[in-house]
N, C-alpha and C positions, 0 to 999 in steps of 0.2 A: 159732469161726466167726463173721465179721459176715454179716451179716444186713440189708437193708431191711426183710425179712420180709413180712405180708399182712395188711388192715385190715382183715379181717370172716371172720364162721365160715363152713366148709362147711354145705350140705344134706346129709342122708343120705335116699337113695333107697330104693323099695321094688321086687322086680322079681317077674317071675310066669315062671312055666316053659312050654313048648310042645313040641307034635310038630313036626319038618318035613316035608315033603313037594313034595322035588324045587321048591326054590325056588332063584332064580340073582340075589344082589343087589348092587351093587360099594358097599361100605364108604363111607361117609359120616366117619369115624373110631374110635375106639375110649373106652370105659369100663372100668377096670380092667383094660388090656389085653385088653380083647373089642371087636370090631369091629362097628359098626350100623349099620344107617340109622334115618330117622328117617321114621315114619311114624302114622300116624290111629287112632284106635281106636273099631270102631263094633260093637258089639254080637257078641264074640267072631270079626269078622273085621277085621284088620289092613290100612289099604290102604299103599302106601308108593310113590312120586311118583304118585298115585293109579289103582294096579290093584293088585289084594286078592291080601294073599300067602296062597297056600295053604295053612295048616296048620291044628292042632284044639288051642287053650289048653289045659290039663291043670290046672295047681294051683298055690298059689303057692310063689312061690321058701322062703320060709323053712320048712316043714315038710314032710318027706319023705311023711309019714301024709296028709299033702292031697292026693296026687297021684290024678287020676283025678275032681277035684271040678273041673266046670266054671267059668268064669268069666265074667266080663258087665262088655264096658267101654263105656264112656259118652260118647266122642268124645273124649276127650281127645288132645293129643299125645303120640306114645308113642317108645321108641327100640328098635328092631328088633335084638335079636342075631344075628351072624351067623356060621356054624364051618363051614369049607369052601363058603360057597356057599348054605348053607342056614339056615333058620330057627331056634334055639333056644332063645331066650326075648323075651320084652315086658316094658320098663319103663313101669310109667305115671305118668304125672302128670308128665313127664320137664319139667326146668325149665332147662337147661343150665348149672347149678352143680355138677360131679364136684367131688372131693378132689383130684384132681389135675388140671394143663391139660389142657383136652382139645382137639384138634384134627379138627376137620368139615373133611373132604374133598368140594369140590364143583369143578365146571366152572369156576367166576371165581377160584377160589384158596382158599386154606385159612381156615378162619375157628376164631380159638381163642377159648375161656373158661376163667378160671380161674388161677389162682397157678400158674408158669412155674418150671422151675428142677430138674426131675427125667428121668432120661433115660425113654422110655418106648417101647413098640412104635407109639405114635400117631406119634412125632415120627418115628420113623425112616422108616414110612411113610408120614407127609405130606412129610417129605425125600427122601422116592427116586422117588416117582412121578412121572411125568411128564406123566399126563393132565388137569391143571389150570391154570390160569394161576400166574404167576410174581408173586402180591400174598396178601400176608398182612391179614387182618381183624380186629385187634382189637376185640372185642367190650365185653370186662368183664377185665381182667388186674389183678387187686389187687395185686398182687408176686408174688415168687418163693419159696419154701421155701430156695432153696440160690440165692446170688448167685452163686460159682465158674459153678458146672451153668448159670445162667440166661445169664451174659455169653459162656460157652461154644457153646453155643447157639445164640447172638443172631450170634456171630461165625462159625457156622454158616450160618443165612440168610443174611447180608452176601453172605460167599464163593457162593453158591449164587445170588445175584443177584434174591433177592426183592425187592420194594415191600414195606413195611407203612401201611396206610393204618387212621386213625381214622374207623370209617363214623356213619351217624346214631346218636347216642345213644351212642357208644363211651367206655369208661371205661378209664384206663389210670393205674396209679400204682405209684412206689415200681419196685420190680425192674420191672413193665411197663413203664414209662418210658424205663427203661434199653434195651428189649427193642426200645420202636416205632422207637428208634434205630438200629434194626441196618438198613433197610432204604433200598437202593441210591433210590428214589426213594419221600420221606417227605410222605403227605397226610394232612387231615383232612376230614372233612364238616362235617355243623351238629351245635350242642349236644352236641358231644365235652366230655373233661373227660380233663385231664395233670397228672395230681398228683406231685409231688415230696418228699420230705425224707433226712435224714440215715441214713445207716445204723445199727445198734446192736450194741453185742457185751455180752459179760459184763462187760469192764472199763469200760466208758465208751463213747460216743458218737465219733463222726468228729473232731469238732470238738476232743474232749478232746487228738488227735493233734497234734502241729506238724506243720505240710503238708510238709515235708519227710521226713518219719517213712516206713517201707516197707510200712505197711497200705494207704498210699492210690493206692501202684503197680498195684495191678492194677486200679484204675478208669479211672487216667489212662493206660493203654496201652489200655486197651480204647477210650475217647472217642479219645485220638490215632487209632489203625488205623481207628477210621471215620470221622477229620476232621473230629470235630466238637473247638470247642474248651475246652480243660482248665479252663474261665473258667468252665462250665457247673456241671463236677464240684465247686467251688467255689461256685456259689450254690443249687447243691439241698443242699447240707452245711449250708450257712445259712439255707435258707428255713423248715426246719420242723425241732421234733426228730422224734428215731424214733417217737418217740408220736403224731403228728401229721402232717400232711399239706398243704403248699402247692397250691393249683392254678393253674399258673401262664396268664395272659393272653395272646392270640394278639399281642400286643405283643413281652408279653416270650419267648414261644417263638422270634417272626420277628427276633428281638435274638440269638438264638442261634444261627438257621439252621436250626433243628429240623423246620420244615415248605421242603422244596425243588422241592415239583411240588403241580401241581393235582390233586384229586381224583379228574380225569379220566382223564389224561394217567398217572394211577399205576396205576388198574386196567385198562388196557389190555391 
């Protein structure tokens, strides 16, 4: 398998259990294939876009024997689970680093975190709905798990006619990179960051290939079908190795064609 693969560990989160009680909340996206929103946490009541969901904390998620033992949170941001409609658990301390991409469903468009590249129930249901705008949010995408799965994907959004745009502070490398390219009209904000380098397998490096070789066919069909050019797939092979990581300059992106609309003008 090559790989761009991903520059930093996951978080491992902690969650807590709940009652419901007749609560009605539309998904925000999904954590380990569970669906949430995201909401406040004050003193064993939950608010989420700020009116208090009704249900009674019970215990925490890791010991069955704790159930029935109250809870007491402290304001923090939390992320609301939700199964058919209603309430059934609270994470706290929620930071938006899952193990896998996660995809927040909101009104201006989808907004992902996280290393790309796995099929999940978030992707399919941030891809089928229809009640959002048509611009993707890179947040934080360090790469991908699975290049295949990610350019698949990517070539997913294209056909579906998303924007992806780099909002403030958005960080995108390695398979994300690949990823912010799939989007029919491509912006940044301020203080983004587009990192670049070579892919890596078991035997060697990109660069170990002669560019004629058929490992580096399924990149350069990928950049061809979104018209960007194969000039590209050529100097992120050379800008850094797989252990490393290029970021490359709003010079050298606009040398490339990587950014084609304003920030504006793309989340419309």
């Amino acid at each position: 398998m090559f790989k761009r693969g991903t520059i930093a560990a996951m978080l491992v989160l902690a969650a807590a259990a709940a009652t419901a009680k007749n609560n009605e909340f539309a998904p925000y996206g999904f954590i380990d294939e569970m669906p949430y929103a995201m909401g406040q946490c004050f003193n064993n009541i939950i608010e989420i876009d700020g009116v208090a969901a009704d249900f009674e904390l019970e215990a925490t998620f890791d010991t069955v024997s704790a159930i029935g033992k109250q809870r007491t949170y402290s304001g923090d941001r939390c992320a609301v689970f939700l199964f058919n409609d209603a309430v059934v658990g609270v994470m706290e301390g929620y930071m938006g680093t899952p193990e896998k991409a996660e995809w927040l469903i909101k009104d201006d468009g989808v907004h992902l975190y996280g290393p790309n590249g796995t099929y999940s129930a978030a992707m399919e249901y941030a891809l089928s709905t229809r009640e959002h705008k048509k611009v993707m949010y890179l947040h934080d995408i360090e790469g991908s798990f699975d290049d295949s799965v990610n350019l698949e994907v990517a070539m997913t959004v294209r056909h579906k006619g998303y924007n992806t745009v780099l909002p403030q502070d958005g960080f995108v490398a390695s398979g994300g990179a690949d990823f912010f390219l799939a989007g029919v009209k491509r912006a940044v904000e301020n203080q983004y960051e587009y990192g670049v380098h070579s892919w890596g397998a078991d035997d060697g490096e990109a660069m170990d290939f002669p560019r004629n070789h058929p490992v580096h066919q399924e990149y350069l069909e990928f950049y061809r079908e979104l018209g960007i050019n194969e000039s590209f797939y050529w100097f992120t092979l050379e800008s850094a190795p797989a252990s490393d990581i290029h970021l490359m300059s709003r010079d050298e992106m606009d040398g490339f064609n990587l950014i084609n609309a304003s920030f504006e003008a793309a989340i419309k």
